[in-house]
C-alpha positions as MATLAB code, in Angstrom:
seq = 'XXXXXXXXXXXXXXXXXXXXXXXXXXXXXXXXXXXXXXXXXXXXXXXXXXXXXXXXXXXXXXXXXXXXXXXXXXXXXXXXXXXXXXXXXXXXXXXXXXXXXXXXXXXXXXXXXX';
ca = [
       0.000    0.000    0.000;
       3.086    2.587    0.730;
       4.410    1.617   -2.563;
       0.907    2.697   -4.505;
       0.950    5.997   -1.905;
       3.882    7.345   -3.232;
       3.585    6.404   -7.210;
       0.558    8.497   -6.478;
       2.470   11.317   -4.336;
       5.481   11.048   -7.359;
       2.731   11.898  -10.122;
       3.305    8.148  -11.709;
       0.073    8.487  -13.632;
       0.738   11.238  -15.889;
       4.034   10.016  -17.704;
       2.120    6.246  -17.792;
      -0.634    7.644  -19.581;
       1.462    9.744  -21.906;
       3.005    6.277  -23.375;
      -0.007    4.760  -23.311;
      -1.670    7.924  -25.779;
       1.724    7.640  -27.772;
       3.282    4.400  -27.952;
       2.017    1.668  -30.399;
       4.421   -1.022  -29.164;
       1.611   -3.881  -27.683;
       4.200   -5.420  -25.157;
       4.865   -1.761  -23.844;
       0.971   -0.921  -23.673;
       0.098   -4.384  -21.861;
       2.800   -3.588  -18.934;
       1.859    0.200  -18.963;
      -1.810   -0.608  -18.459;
      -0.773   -3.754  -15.537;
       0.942   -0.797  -13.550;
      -2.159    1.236  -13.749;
      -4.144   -1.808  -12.431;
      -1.560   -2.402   -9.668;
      -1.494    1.464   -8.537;
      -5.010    0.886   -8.125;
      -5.587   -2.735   -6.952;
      -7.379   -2.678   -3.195;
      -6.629    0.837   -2.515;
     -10.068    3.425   -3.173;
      -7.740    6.225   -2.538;
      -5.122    5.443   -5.024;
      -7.780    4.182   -7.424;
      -9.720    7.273   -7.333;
      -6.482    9.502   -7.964;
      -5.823    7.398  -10.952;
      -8.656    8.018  -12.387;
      -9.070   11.857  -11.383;
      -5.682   11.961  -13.168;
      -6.980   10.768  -16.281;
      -6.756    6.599  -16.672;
     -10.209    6.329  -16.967;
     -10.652    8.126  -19.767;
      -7.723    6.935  -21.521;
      -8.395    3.204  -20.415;
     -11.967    4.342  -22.029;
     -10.387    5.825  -25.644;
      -7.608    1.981  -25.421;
     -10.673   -0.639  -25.522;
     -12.910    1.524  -27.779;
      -9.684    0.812  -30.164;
      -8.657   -2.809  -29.153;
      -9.345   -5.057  -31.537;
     -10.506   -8.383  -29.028;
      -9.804  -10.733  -31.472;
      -6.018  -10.031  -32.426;
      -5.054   -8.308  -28.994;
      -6.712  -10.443  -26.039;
      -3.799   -9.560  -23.704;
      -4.220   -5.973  -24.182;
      -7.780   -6.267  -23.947;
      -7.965   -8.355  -20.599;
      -5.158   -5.949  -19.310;
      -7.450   -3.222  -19.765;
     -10.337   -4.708  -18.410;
      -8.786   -6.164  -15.502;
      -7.151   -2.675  -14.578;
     -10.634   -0.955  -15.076;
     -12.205   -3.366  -12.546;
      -9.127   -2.678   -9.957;
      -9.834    1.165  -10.200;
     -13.431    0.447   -9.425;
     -12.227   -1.356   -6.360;
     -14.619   -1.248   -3.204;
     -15.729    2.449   -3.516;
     -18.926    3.600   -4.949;
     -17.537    6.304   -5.862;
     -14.841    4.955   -8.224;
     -17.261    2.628   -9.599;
     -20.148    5.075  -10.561;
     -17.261    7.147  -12.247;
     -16.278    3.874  -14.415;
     -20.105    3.040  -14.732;
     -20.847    6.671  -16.106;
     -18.512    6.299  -19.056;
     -20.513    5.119  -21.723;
     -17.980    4.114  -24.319;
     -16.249    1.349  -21.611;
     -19.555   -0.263  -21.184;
     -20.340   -0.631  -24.615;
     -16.921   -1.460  -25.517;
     -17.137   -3.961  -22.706;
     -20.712   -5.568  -24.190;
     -18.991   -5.639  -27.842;
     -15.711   -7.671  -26.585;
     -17.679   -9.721  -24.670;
     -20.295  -10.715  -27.676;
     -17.338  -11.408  -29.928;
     -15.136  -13.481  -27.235;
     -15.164  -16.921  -27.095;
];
């Protein structure tokens, strides 16, 4: 929990969402995206800075984009880090649910997974 404190008190988020809006290297996106979901994994404070800092809406733009079929690890990143930032708190989870393009990007991937 310490370690997620300070990314947050460093200002982590910014640069990580800067390569994720400018890099196009999958590998690179995947680990970007993990470390998002980690900052925010059991911790509503951390979480909620995250996503006041931008990663929702950037997570949001990533799996309107993802193509399901020929990026699954990108995609399940994404979705798995989106469910970490919603975490225990209402709060974090109404700001998730409120974005309209990450639930029906989320309905789309899941009609065409397998």
């Amino acid at each position: 929990d310490a370690n997620r404190r300070l990314a947050i008190e460093l200002h982590i988020v910014k640069p990580i969402l800067t390569i994720l809006q400018t890099v196009s290297t999958e590998r690179l996106l995947i680990i970007c995206v993990r470390v998002l979901g980690n900052i925010g994994f059991g911790n509503a404070y951390t979480a909620h800075s995250a996503l006041i800092s931008g990663a929702g809406e950037c997570l949001s733009v990533m799996l309107e984009a993802v193509d399901s079929i020929r990026q699954p690890t990108l995609c399940h990143a994404i979705l798995a880090t989106l469910a970490n930032l919603c975490g225990n708190n209402d709060m974090n989870q109404t700001a998730i649910g409120n974005m309209g393009p990450v639930c029906e990007a989320t309905v789309r991937i899941l009609q065409h997974s397998k």
